[in-house]
C-alpha positions in Angstrom: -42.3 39.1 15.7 -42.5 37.7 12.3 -40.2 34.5 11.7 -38.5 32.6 9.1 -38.9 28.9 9.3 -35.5 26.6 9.0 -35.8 24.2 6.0 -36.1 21.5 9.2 -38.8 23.7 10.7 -41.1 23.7 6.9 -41.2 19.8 6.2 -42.4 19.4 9.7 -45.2 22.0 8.7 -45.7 20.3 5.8 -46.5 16.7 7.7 -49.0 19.2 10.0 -50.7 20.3 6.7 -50.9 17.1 5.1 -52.6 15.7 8.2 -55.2 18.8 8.2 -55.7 17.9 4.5 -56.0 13.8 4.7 -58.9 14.8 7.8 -60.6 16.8 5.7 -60.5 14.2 2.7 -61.9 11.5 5.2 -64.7 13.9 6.7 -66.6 14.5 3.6 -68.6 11.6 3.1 -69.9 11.8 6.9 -71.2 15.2 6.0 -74.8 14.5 5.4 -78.6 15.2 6.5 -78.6 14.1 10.0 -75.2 13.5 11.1 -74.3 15.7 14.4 -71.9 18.0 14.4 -70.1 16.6 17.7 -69.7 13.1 16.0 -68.3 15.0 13.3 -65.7 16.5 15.9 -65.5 13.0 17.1 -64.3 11.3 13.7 -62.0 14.8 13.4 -59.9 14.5 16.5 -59.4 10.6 16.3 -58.1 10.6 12.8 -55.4 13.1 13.5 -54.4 11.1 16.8 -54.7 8.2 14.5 -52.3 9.9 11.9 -49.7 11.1 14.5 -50.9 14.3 15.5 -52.7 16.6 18.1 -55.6 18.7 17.6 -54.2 22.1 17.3 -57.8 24.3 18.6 -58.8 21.6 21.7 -58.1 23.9 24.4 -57.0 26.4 22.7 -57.9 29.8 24.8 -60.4 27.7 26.0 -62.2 26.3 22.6 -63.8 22.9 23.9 -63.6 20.4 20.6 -61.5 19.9 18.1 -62.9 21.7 15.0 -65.2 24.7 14.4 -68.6 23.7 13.0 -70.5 26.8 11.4 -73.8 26.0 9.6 -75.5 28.8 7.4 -75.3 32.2 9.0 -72.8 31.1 11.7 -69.6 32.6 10.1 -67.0 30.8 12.4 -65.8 29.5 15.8 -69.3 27.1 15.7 -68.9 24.7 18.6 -69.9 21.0 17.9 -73.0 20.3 19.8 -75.8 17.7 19.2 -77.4 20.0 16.7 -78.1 17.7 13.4 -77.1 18.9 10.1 -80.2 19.3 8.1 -80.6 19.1 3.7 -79.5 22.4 2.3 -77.6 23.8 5.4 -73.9 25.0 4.4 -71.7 24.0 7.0 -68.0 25.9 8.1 -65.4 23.0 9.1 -62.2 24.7 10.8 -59.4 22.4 12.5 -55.6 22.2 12.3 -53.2 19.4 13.4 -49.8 20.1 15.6 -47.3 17.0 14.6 -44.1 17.8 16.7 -44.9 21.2 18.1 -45.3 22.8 14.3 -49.4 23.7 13.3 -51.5 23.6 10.9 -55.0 25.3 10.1 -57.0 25.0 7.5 -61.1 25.6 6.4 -63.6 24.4 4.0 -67.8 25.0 3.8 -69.6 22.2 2.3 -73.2 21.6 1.6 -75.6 19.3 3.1 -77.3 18.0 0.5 -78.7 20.0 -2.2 -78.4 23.7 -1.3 -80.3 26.9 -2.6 -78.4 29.4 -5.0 -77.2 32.0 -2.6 -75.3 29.2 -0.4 -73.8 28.0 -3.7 -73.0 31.5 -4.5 -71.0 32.0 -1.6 -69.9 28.8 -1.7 -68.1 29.0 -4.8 -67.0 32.8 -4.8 -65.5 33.0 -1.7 -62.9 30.3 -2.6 -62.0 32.1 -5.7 -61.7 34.7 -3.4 -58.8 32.7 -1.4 -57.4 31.7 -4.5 -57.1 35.4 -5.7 -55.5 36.2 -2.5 -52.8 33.6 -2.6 -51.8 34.7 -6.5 -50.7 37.7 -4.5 -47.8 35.8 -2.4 -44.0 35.8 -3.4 -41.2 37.2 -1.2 -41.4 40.8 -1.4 -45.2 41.0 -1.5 -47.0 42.5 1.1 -49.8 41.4 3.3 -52.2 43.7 2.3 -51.3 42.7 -1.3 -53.5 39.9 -0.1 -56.2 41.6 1.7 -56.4 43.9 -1.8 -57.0 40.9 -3.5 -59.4 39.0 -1.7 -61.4 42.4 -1.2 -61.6 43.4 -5.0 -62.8 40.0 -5.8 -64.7 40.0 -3.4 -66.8 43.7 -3.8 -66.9 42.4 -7.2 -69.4 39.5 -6.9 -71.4 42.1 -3.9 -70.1 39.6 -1.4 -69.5 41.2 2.6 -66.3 40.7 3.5 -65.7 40.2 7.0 -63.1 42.8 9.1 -63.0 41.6 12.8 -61.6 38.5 11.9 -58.5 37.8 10.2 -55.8 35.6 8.9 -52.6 35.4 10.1 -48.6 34.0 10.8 -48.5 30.2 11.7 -45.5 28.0 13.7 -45.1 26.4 16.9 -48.4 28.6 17.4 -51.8 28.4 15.9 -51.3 32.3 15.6 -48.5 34.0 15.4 -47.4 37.9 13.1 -48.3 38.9 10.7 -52.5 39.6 11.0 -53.7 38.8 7.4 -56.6 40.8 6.3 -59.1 39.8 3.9 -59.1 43.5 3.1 -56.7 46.6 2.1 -54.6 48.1 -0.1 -51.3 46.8 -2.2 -48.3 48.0 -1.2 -48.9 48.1 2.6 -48.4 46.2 5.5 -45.8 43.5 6.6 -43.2 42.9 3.7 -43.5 38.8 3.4 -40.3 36.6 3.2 -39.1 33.7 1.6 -39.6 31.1 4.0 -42.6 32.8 6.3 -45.8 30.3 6.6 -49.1 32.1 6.7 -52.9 31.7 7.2 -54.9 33.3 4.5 -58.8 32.5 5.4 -61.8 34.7 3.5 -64.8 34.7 4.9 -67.6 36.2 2.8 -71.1 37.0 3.8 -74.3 37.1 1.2 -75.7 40.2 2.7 -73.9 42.7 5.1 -70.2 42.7 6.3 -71.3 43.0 10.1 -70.9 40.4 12.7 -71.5 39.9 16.1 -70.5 36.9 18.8 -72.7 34.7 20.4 -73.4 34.3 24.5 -71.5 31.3 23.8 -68.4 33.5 24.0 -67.4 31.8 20.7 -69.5 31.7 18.0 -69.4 34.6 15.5 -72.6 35.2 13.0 -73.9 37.5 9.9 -75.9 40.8 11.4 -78.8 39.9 9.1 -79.0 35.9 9.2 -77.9 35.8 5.9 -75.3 32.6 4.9 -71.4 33.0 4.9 -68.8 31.0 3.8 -65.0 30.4 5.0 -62.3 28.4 3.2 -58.2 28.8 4.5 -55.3 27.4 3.8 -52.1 27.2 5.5 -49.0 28.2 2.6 -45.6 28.4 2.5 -44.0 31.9 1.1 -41.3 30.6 -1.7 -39.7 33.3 -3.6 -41.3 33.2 -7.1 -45.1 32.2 -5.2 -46.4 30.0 -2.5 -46.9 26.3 -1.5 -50.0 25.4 0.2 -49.7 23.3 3.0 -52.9 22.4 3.7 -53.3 21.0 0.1 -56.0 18.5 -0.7 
């Protein structure tokens, strides 16, 4: 079931989003040549305790940390290990906040140093990408008015754009209806509403649109070891547009 959030229900949101977006902020110096990506985790989980919140993803079906950590052709779902970041990896950070039962989720890739062309590449187009995707939203949209978006933009720049995983509905649960594609055609899918909150996440490969999990049971990479990239942001559907959420 897809819900409308109460005015009361949306400014609680928006406190989950802005502690997503403040943890992200104070992450980004610490993401350099030889930093682990479990201390990473480490600073991530105590700055949203610090700022009032809970990690939304610890425990979550299971996930052990408190942010995804995806370097190069790991597309997402990475768990934080001892594994150093190294100059000229791209690396996937993924985490939400829960501040009085209402979530947030949100995703950026940043490099480690100075990175080759193709990382950059990805970098850069697959946050247009999101950005194309979010011009899509006002009440009366539909979700794969999003998906169309983010896939033509996508095709254009002969980016793979990932199908297994998806974006989707957001509340008192990290995931909730609708599922929001990074792929399809206008005019389809869920109608969106005024007052609906939604994930939209791209993730865009260099080389081929196939996928495949880990033993891990978690972590999902590119068929052909080629880099990916992931950015997402929680938004708010208002009736002439959106508000992101997750805003930095």
């Amino acid at each position: 079931m897809i819900s409308i959030k109460s005015p009361r229900e949306i400014e609680l949101m928006r406190h989950a989003g802005e502690i997503t977006a403040k943890t992200f902020d104070y992450l980004i110096p610490f993401v350099k040549p030889g930093v682990t990506t479990k201390e990473l985790d480490k600073l991530a989980e105590d700055y949203i305790i610090k700022q009032g919140g809970t990690p939304s993803f610890k425990g979550y079906e299971g996930f052990p940390a408190t942010m995804c950590t995806s370097i190069n052709d790991e597309v997402v779902h990475g768990i934080p290990s001892n594994r150093k970041l190294k100059e000229g990896d791209i690396v996937k950070l993924d985490l939400g906040a829960c501040y009085k039962g209402y979530q947030s989720d949100s995703a950026i890739t940043l490099p480690v140093g100075k990175i080759d062309e193709k990382k950059q590449y990805v970098m850069e187009h697959t946050e247009k990408s999101l950005y194309k995707g979010l011009a899509a939203i006002h009440d009366g949209a539909h979700v794969g008015d999003i998906g169309y978006a983010v896939q033509k933009y996508a095709e254009e720049h002969n980016l793979g754009v990932v199908r297994e995983l998806v974006g989707h509905g957001i509340g008192t649960e990290v995931h909730e209806d609708p599922d929001v594609p990074n792929y399809g055609a206008r005019h389809t899918g869920p109608v969106l509403k005024e007052g609906m909150v939604i994930c939209v996440e791209p993730m865009l490969n260099v080389g081929t649109r196939r996928v495949y999990m880990l033993d891990d049971g978690w972590t999902i990479i590119t068929a052909d070891g080629k880099p990916s990239a992931h950015f997402e942001h929680t938004v708010l559907v208002t009736k002439d547009g959106y508000e992101i959420l997750t805003r930095r």
